[in-house]
Each structure stands twice: as structure tokens, then as C-alpha cells.
C-alpha positions as a Markdown table, in Angstrom:
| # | Residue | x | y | z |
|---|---|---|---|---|
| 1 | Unk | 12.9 | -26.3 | -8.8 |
| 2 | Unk | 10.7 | -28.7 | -7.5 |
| 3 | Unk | 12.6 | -30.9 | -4.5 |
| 4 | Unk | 11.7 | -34.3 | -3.4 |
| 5 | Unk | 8.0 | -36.1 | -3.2 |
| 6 | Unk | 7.0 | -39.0 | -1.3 |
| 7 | Unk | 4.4 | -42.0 | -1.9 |
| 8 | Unk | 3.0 | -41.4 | 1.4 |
| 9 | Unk | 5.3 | -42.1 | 4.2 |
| 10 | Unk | 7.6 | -44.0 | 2.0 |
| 11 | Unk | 11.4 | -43.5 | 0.6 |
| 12 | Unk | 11.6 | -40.0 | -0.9 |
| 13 | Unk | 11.5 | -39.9 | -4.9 |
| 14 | Unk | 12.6 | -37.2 | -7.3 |
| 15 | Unk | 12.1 | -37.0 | -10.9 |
| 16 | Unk | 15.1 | -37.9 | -13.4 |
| 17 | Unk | 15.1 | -33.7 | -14.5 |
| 18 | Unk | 14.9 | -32.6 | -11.1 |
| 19 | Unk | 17.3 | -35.1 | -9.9 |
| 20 | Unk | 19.9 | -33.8 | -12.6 |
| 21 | Unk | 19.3 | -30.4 | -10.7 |
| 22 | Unk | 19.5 | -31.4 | -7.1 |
| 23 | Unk | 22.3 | -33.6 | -6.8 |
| 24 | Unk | 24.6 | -30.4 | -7.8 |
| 25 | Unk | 24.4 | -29.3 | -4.4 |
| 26 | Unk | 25.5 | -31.9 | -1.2 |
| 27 | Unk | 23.4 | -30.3 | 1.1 |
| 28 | Unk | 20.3 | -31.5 | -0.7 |
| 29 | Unk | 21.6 | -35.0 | -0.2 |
| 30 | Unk | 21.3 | -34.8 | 3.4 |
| 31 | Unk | 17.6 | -34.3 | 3.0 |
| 32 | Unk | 16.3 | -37.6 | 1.7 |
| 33 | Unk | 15.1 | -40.6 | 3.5 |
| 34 | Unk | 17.2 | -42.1 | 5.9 |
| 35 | Unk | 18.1 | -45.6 | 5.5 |
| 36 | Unk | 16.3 | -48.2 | 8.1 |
| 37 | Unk | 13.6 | -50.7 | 8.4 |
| 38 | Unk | 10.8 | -48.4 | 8.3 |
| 39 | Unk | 11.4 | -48.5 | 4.6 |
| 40 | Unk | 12.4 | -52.2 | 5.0 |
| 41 | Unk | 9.8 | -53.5 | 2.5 |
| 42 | Unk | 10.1 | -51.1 | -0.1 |
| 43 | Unk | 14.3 | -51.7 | -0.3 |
| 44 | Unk | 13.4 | -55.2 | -0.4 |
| 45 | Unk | 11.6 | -54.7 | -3.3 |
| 46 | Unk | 14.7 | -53.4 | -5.1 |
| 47 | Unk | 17.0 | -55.5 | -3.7 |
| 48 | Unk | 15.4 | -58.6 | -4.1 |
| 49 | Unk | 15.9 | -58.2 | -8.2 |
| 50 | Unk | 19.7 | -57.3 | -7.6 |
| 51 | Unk | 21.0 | -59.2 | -5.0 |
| 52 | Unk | 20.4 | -62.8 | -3.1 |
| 53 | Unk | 22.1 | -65.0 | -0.4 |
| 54 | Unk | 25.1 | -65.3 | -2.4 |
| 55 | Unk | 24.8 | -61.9 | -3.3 |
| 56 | Unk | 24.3 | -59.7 | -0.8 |
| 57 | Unk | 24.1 | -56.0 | -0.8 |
| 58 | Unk | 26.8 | -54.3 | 1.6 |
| 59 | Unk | 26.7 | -54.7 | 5.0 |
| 60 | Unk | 26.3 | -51.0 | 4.6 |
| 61 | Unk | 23.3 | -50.6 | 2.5 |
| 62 | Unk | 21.2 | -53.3 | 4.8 |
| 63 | Unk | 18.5 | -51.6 | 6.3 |
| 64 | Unk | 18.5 | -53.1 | 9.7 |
| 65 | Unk | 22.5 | -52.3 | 10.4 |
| 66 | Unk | 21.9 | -48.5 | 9.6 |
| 67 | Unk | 19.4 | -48.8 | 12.3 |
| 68 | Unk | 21.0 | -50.7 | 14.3 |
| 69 | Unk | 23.9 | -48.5 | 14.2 |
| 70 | Unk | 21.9 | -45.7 | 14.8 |
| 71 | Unk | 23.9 | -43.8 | 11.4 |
| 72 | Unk | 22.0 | -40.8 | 10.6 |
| 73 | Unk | 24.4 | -40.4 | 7.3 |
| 74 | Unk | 22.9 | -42.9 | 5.6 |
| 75 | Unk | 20.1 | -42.4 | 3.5 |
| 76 | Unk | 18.5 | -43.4 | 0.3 |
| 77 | Unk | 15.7 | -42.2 | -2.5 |
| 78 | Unk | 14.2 | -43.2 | -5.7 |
| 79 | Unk | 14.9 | -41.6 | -9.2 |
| 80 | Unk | 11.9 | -42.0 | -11.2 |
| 81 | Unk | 11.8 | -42.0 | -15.1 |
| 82 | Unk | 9.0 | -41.2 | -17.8 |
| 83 | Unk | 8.6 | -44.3 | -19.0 |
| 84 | Unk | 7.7 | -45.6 | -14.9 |
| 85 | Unk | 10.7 | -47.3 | -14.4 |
| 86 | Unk | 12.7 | -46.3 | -11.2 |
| 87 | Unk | 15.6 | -46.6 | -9.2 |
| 88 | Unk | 17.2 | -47.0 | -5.7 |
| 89 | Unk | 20.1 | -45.0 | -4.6 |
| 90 | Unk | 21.6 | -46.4 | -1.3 |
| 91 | Unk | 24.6 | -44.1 | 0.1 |
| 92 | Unk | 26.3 | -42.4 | 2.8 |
| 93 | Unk | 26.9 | -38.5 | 3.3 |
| 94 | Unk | 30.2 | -37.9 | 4.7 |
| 95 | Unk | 31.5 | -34.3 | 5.3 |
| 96 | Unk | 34.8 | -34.6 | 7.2 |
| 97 | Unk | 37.1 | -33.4 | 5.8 |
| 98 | Unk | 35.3 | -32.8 | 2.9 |
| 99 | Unk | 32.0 | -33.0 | 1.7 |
| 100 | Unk | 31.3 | -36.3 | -0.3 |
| 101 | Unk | 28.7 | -39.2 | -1.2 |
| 102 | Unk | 30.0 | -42.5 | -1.1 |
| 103 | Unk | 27.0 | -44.9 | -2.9 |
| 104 | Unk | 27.1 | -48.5 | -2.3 |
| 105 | Unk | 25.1 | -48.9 | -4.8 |
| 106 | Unk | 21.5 | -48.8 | -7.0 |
| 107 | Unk | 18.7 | -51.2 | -7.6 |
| 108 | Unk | 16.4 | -50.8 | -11.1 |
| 109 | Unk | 12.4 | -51.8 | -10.7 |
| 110 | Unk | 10.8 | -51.8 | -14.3 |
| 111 | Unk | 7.1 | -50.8 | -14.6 |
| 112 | Unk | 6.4 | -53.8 | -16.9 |
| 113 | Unk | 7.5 | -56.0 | -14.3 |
């Protein structure tokens, strides 16, 4: 099963099929990127087609507040599809208690754009 890839030293990406695969098991969560502004840019890119000032992501999802907070739960990665469309997840990894993934939530980039 092939596991994640990077675009050089960017947010990790995973193919749709492989991502069906993966995401059966938590512990594979806890292996892609971690969110914070050294993948600023590239989650701007997403979230610049989803959200605005009177729209803004979750306090949780911003980039600069993981760092800030120094939150090594928080991560996100890129789904990629055939046709060269691909997607953001932005979430948090939470095992107390249990073991769960709480997503605050996805931005789509289109290839035609």
C-alpha cells in the first residue's frame, strides 16, 4: 500500500485509492504534515477559494495559531484525484480517551482553475 508523497517539502498528499486505504487506521493520521506556517502558502491557496474576512476558517485550522500554540496534533494533507483536482484536510488527532479525528474542515482546488 503505497503511504503518503510529497511535492518536495510541501503538505503531504495521498492518492484518492490510497487514501480510502489509509484513513482505516488512526495511527496513519498522525503521520502527515503538521499544520503551521511552513506550509503557510500552500493552505492559503486552499483557503483563499473557501473562506474570506467574513469568512474565516477556524481559529483552529489557521496555520500561525497551531504554531503559535506549539500543537503537535494538528496536521493536514492533500487528497489528490485522477482528473487533477485536489483537496485539503485540516484536523486534529486526539487520543484521550479515545482515539479520534476531529476535521475542521476541507478546501477543493480544481486543475482547470
Amino acid at each position: 500500500m503505497r503511504q503518503l508523497g510529497l511535492f518536495g517539502d510541501g503538505i503531504s498528499c495521498i492518492g484518492l485509492e490510497d487514501f480510502i486505504k489509509c484513513s482505516k487506521s488512526f495511527d496513519w493520521f498522525k503521520t502527515t504534515t503538521h499544520l503551521g506556517i511552513e506550509n503557510e502558502d500552500e493552505i492559503n491557496e486552499y483557503y483563499n477559494l473557501q473562506y474570506d474576512l467574513n469568512n474565516p476558517p477556524l481559529y483552529l485550522a489557521d496555520p500561525l495559531n497551531a504554531t503559535i500554540s506549539g500543537k503537535t496534533t494538528f496536521h493536514c494533507f492533500k487528497v489528490l484525484f485522477n482528473d487533477g483536482d485536489s483537496t485539503l484536510v485540516v484536523f486534529r488527532s486526539n487520543e484521550f480517551m479515545k482515539k479520534r479525528i476531529q476535521a475542521f474542515g476541507y478546501s477543493h482546488l480544481t486543475a482547470w482553475r
